[in-house]
Every structure is written in structure tokens, then in C-alpha cells.
C-alpha positions as CSV (number, residue, x, y, z in Angstrom):
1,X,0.0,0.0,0.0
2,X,3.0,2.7,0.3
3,X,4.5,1.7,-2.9
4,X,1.4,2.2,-4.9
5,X,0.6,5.6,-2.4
6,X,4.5,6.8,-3.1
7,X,4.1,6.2,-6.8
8,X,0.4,7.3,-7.1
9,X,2.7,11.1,-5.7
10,X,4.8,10.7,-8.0
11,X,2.9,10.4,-11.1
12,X,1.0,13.0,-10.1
13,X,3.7,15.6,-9.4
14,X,5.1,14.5,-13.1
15,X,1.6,16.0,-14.1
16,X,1.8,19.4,-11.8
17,X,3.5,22.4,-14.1
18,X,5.3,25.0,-11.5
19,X,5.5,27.5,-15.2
20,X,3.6,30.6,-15.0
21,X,0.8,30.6,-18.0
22,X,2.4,32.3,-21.1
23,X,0.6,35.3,-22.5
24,X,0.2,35.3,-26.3
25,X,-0.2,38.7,-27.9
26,X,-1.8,38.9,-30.9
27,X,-1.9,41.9,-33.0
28,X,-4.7,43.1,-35.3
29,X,-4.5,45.6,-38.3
30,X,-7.8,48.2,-38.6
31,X,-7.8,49.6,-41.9
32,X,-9.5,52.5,-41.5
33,X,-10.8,54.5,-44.7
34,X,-12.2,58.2,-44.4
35,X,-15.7,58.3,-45.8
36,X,-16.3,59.3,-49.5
37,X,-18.2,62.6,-48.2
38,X,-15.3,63.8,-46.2
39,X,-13.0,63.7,-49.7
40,X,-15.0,65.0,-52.5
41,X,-12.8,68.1,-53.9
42,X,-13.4,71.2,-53.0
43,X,-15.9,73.6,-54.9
44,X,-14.1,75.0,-58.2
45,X,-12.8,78.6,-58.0
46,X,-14.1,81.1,-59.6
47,X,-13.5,81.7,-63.5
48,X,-14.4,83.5,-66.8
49,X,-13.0,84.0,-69.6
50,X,-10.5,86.5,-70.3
51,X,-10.0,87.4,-66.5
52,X,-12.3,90.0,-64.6
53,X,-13.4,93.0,-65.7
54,X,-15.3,95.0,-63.9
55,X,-15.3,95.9,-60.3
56,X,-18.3,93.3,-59.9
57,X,-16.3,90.5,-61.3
58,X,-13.5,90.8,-58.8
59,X,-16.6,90.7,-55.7
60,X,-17.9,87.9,-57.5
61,X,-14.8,86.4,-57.8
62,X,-14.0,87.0,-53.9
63,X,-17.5,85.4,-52.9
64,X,-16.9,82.5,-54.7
65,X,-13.8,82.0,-53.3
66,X,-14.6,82.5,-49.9
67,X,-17.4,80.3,-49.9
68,X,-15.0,77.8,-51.3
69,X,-12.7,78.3,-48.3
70,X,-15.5,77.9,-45.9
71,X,-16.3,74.3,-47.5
72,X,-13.0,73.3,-47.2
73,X,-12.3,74.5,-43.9
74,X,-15.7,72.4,-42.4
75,X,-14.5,69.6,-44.6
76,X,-11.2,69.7,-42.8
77,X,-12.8,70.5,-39.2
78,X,-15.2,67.1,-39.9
79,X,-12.2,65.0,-41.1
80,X,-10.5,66.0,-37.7
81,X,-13.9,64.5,-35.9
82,X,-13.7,61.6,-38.0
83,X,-10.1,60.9,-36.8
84,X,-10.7,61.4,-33.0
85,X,-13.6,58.8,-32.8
């Protein structure tokens, strides 16, 4: 009855592991794309033939263009949004 109790231990200590667990790290690449409405170009700039002309061409011109920086600035502002979440 000890011989089969001392080998019983002893089989059973073989089994026993004193190793801590190992940690596997895995690592995951997320693609992210910006959406299609945050990269449309920017409104065109204001044009006509044979340059401006009169005094009302160049405020034309100036309101266009400022309009077109407003666009892109909000476009810029929401792509910044976009990039925080």
C-alpha cells in the first residue's frame, strides 16, 4: 500500500506544471478609410473668360472663393472628428 501511495505522488507531481501561463499577444491591423463625403474636392474657383473685368467680377470672384474656403475648412474641421472617434 505505500508503494502504490509513493508512486500514485509521483505520477502526479510528473503531471503538476510550477511554469507561469504564457501570454500570447496577438496583433490586429484596422484599416480605417475616411468616408467618401469627407474627400469630395473642394468647390471650383471662380473663373471666366478673359479674367475679370469689372469691379463686380472681382466681388464675385472673392465670394466665390470665400465660400470655397468655408467648404473646405468644415471639410477639414469634420475629417479631424472623423479621426478622434
Amino acid at each position: 500500500m505505500l508503494i502504490s501511495s509513493s508512486l500514485c505522488l509521483l505520477l502526479c507531481a510528473g503531471c503538476t506544471t510550477t511554469q507561469p501561463p504564457k501570454v500570447v499577444v496577438k496583433y490586429v491591423t484596422v484599416e480605417r478609410h475616411i468616408p467618401a463625403s469627407l474627400i469630395r474636392p473642394p468647390p471650383p474657383g471662380w473663373s471666366k473668360p478673359g479674367g475679370p473685368e469689372i469691379t463686380a467680377d472681382f466681388i464675385e470672384r472673392g465670394d466665390v472663393n470665400e465660400t470655397a474656403l468655408r467648404v473646405c475648412t468644415a471639410q477639414i474641421r469634420k475629417i479631424a472628428e472623423w479621426d478622434r472617434q
